[in-house]
N, C-alpha and C positions, 0 to 999 in steps of 0.2 A: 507800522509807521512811527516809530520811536525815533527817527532824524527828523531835524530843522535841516528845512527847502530854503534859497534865496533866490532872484530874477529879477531882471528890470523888467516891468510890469507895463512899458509905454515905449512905442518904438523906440531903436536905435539913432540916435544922432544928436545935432545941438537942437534946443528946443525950451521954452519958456520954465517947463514943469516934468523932473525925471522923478518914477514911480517905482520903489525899489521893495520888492514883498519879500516879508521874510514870514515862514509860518510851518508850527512844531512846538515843541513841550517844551525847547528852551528859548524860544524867540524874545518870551521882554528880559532875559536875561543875557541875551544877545544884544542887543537893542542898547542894555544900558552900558554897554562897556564902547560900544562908539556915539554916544548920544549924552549930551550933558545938556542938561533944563535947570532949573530951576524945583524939581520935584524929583524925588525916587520913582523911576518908571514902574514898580512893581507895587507904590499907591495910588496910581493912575487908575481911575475906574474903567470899566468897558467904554469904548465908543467915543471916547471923547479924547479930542485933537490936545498936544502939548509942542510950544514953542521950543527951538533952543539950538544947538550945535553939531553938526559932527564932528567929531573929534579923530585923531589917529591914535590906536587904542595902546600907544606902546609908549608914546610920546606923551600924548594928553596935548595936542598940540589942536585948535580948530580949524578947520579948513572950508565949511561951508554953514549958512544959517539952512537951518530945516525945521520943516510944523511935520508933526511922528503923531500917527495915529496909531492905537490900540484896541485893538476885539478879540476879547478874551474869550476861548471856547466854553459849548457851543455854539454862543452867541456872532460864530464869524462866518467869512464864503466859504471857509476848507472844514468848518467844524470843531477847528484846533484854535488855541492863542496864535494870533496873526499881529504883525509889526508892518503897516506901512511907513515906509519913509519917503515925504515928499520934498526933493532938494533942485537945485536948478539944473536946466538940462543942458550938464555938459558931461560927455562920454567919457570925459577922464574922471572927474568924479564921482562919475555911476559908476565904473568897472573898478575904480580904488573903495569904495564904501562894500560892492560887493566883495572884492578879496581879501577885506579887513575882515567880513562876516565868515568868510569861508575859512580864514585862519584863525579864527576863531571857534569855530566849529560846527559849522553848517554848511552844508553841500549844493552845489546848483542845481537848479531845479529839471528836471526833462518837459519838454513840452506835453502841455496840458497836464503836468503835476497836480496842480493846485485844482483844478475843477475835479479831477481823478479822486484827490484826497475828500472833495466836497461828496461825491458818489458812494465812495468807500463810506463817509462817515454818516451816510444815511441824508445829506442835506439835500443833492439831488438824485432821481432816480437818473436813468441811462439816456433814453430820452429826453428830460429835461436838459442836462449838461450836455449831448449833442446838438441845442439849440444854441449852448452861448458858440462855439466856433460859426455859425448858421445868422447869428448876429453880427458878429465881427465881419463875417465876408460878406453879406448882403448886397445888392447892386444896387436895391431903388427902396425907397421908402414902405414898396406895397409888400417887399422879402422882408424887409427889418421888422414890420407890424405881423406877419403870420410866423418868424422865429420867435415873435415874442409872447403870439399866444402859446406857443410850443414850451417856450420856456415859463408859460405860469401852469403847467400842467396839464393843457386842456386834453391831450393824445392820452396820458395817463387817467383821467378822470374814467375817460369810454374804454380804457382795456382792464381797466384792474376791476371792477364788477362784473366785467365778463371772465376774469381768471379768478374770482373767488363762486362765481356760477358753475365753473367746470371743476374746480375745488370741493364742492359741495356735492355737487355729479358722481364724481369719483368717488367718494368717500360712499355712498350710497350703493352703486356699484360694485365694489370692494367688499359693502358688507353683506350684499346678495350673494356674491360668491362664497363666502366664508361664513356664511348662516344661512343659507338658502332656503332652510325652514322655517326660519324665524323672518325674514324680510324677504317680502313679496315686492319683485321687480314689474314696473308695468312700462311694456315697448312701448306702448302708444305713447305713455307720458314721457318715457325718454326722448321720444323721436320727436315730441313737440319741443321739450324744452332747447335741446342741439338747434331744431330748424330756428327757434327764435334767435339764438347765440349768431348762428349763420347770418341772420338778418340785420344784425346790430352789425357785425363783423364788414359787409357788402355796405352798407351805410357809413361807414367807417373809410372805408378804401375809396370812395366816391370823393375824398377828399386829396386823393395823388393827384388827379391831374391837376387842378387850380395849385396847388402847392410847389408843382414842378413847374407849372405858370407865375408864379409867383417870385420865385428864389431864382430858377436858369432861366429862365423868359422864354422869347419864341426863335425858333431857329427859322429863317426865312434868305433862301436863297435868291436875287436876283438870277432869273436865267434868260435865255433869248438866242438866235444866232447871231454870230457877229456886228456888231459895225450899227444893231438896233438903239443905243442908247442908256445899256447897262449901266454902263458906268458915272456915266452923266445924271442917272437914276440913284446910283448912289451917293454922289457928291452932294445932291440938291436936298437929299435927305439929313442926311449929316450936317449942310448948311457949312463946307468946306471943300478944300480942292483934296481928296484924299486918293482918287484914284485919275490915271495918267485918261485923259481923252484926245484919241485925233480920229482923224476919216481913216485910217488903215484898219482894215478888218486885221483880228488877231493880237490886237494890240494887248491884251489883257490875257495873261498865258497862263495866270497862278493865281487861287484864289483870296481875293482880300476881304479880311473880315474886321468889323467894326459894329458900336452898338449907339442905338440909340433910346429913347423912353417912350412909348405914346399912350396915354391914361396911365402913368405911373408903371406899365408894366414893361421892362427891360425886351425889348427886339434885337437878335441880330442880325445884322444882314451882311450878305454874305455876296460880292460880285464876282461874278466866276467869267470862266473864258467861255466866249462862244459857241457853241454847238455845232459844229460841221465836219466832214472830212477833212483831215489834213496829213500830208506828210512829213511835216513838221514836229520832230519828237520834242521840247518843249512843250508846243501847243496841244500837242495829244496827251501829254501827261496833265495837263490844264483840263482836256475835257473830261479825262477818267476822273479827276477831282471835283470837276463840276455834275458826274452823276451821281459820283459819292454825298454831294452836298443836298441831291434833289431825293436821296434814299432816306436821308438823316432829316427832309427840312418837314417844319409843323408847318408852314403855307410857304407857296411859292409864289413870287414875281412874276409871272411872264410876258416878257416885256416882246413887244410886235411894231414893226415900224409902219407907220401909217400912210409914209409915200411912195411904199412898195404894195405889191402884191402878194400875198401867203407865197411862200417856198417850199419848198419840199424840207428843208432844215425846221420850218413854222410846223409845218405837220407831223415831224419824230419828235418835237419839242411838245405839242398837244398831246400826243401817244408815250412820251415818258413820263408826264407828271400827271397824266389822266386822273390816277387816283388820290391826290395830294388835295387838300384845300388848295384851293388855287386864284391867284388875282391876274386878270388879264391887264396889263398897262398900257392904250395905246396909244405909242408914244409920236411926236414930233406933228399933232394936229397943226402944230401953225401953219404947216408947208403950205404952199396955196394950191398946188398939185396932191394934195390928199387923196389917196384912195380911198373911195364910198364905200366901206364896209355893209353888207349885208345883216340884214340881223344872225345870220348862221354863227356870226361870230359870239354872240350873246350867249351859245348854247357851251361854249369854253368851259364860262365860269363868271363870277362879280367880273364884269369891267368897266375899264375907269379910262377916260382919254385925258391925257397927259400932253404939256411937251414942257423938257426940261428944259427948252431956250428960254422959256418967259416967265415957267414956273405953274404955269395953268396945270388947276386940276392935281394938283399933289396935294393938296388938305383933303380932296374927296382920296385919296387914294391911301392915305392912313385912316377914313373912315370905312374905308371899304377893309382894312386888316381888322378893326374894332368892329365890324361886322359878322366877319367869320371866325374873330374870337366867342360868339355868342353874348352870354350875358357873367360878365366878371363878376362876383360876390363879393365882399367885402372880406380880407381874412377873418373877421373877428366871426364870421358864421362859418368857417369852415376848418374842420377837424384836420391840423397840419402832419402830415407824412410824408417823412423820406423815403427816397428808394429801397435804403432797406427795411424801415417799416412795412412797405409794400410788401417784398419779398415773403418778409416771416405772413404776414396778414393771410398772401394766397396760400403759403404752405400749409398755415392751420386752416383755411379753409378748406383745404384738398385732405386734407385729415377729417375732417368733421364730417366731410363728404362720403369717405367712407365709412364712419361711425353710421351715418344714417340709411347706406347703402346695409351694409351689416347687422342693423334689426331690420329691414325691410326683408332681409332673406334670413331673420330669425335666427343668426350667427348666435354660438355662444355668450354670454354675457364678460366672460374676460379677455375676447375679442376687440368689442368695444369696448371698454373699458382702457385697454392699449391704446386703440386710437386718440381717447377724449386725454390720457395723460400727457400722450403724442402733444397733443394739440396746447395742453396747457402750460410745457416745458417750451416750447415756440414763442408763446407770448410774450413768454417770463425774459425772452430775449431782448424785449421791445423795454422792459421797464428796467433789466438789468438783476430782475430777483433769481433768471437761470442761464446766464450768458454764458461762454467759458473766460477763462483769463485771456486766451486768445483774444476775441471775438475785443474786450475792452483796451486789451492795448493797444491794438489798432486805429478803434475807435480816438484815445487820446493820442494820438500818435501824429493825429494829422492836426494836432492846436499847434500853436505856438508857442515856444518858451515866456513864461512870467503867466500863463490861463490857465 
């Protein structure tokens, strides 16, 4: 990493305040050939902001005022001497002060460069830096505070003494093998130490689900057959006209999806087409997406009209989502020809009587989703993991698994041995100490240019 990086560091367009990072071994030497203050930017101490101009570095001609901050490595976010320029945000001036840097000799940045460089130069591990994109996209307040325990280390605090336990493991093992005489291996103590790892590890992963509750939210399909009130279900939720409602069954052929919050944690809901036979290819390809949506949903809607009688489409609609979390909504109580539901109908699932003409009963019917979310934890108690955290987490588990399967059948000691390094090159995935290059490009691959 012997190139200076530059990027507008704050969206594209016009805007009060444009953020222009430049950062690399020549950046305040960069810096001062379009930058004219009042000071030599190369006496400028760390960290501290200097007033003054941009210049056009050919001319010496000024074209905007700017306050330039400097963080000398590796006292900065990438590790290296970094140059913020902060100047007003207009898009001709940002892409002219960039091209003055880059003819000058510094090259644009690739997305997620500058966290990449932070990675590389030891400031964050793998993890940590896959929180700041995890911050940036956040949907609700409750995702932004569990990316941010992520991002002060908490996931790495609870794997890196378990990867210097299997470090020490190893090393023990290795030297049974290789001194056999001299160092006495004992299974039982192997097979406790691995089972405790396992147990940290399972206490560890206990933190996916809330975390993918957290950051994607809940996927919650509205379903129903036709003409029941889906849609009207949706709009009253949203607290907008978003989906089309009349008395024609079928009206809703394609699935509309839209989000709302309730306790802070991100819902989508999802109004699909009705459920029934049709000859209608449109509407049939409406319902194949509407089963798709009831395969994928974390609780479902279903919604039952209250001035009918169950249908035969009501009872494939109970027999597809049987095994989902499920909310029964039922809907249109105002009518004054109600059908007297039985308590049989209780045995569904949580239900909630509704009717979206007057609005009744739709506060009990987001506490009935806040119901069968159970009890939310606050992120700050719970150990944040991505999906691919997850992934590596089960792999080393299924590795340790058979470590412990393999002294229980009194396997060779370089048997296990394989397994437990197995297991601790896995982890090293998760902090970035044994990833491939692959595995990281990728990873920065999905930031943004100027992160």
């Amino acid at each position: 990493m012997d190139d200076t990086i530059v990027a507008l560091s704050t969206p594209y367009g016009e805007s009060g305040i444009g953020v222009i990072r430049l950062s690399g071994p020549i950046s305040i030497s960069l810096a001062q050939k379009v930058f004219k203050g009042k000071r030599d930017l190369k006496e400028v101490p760390s960290h501290r902001a200097v007033f003054g101009h941009i210049i056009n570095p050919t001319t010496g001609e000024p074209i905007d005022e700017c306050l330039l901050l400097i963080m000398r490595a590796p006292h900065s976010y990438t590790g290296e001497d970094t140059v913020e320029f902060y100047v007003h945000g207009s898009p001709v001036l940002e892409e002219l002060l960039i091209k003055f840097l880059i003819e000058l000799g510094a090259r644009l940045a690739l997305p997620g460069e500058f966290t990449k460089r932070a990675f590389l130069n030891g400031k964050l591990d793998l993890s940590r830096a896959e929180a700041v994109i995890d911050i940036i996209q956040a949907r609700s307040e409750i995702a932004l505070r569990s990316s941010y325990v992520q991002l002060q280390g908490r996931l790495s605090k609870e794997i890196k003494p378990i990867m210097e336990r299997l470090k020490d493991l190893i090393a023990e093992l290795e030297a049974g093998i290789d001194f056999p005489e001299e160092v006495e291996l004992s299974y039982e103590s192997t097979e406790a130490r691995i089972s405790d790892m396992v147990d940290k590890l399972k206490n560890i992963l206990n933190g996916a689900y809330f975390t993918r509750l957290y950051r994607r939210g809940l996927y919650c399909p509205i379903v129903g057959r036709p003409n029941v009130g889906k849609s009207s279900l949706l709009n009253i939720l949203l607290g907008e006209e978003r989906a089309i409602v009349t008395p024609i069954p079928g009206t809703t052929r394609d699935t509309i999806t839209e989000s709302i919050t309730i306790d802070g944690i991100p819902v989508t809901l999802i109004d699909t087409a009705g459920i029934r036979d049709t000859q209608d290819l449109v509407e049939s390809i409406g319902v194949n997406r509407t089963m798709s949506s009831i395969e994928s949903a974390d609780i479902v809607i279903w919604v039952i009209d209250a001035g009918e009688p169950l249908k035969e489409e009501d009872l494939e609609i109970e027999r597809i989502t049987r095994d989902k979390k499920r909310i029964v909504a039922l809907n249109k109580i105002d009518l004054s020809n109600r059908v007297l539901y039985t308590d049989d109908i209780k045995d569904y699932g949580l239900t909630v009587e509704i009717s979206c003409k007057t609005g009744e009963g739709i506060d009990r019917l987001k506490l009935k989703i806040k119901e069968l979310l159970g009890g939310v934890p606050s992120p700050d108690l719970v150990i944040p993991i991505n999906t691919r955290h997850e992934a590596l987490i089960r792999r080393c588990l299924d590795r340790l698994s058979s470590a412990l399967e393999g002294i229980r059948s009194r396997l060779p000691i370089d048997v296990i041995a394989g397994e437990v390094w197995e297991s601790y090159n896995i982890l090293g995935e998760i902090t970035g100490e044994t990833a491939s290059i692959d595995i990281v490009e990728e990873i920065f691959s999905r930031f943004c240019v100027g992160k």
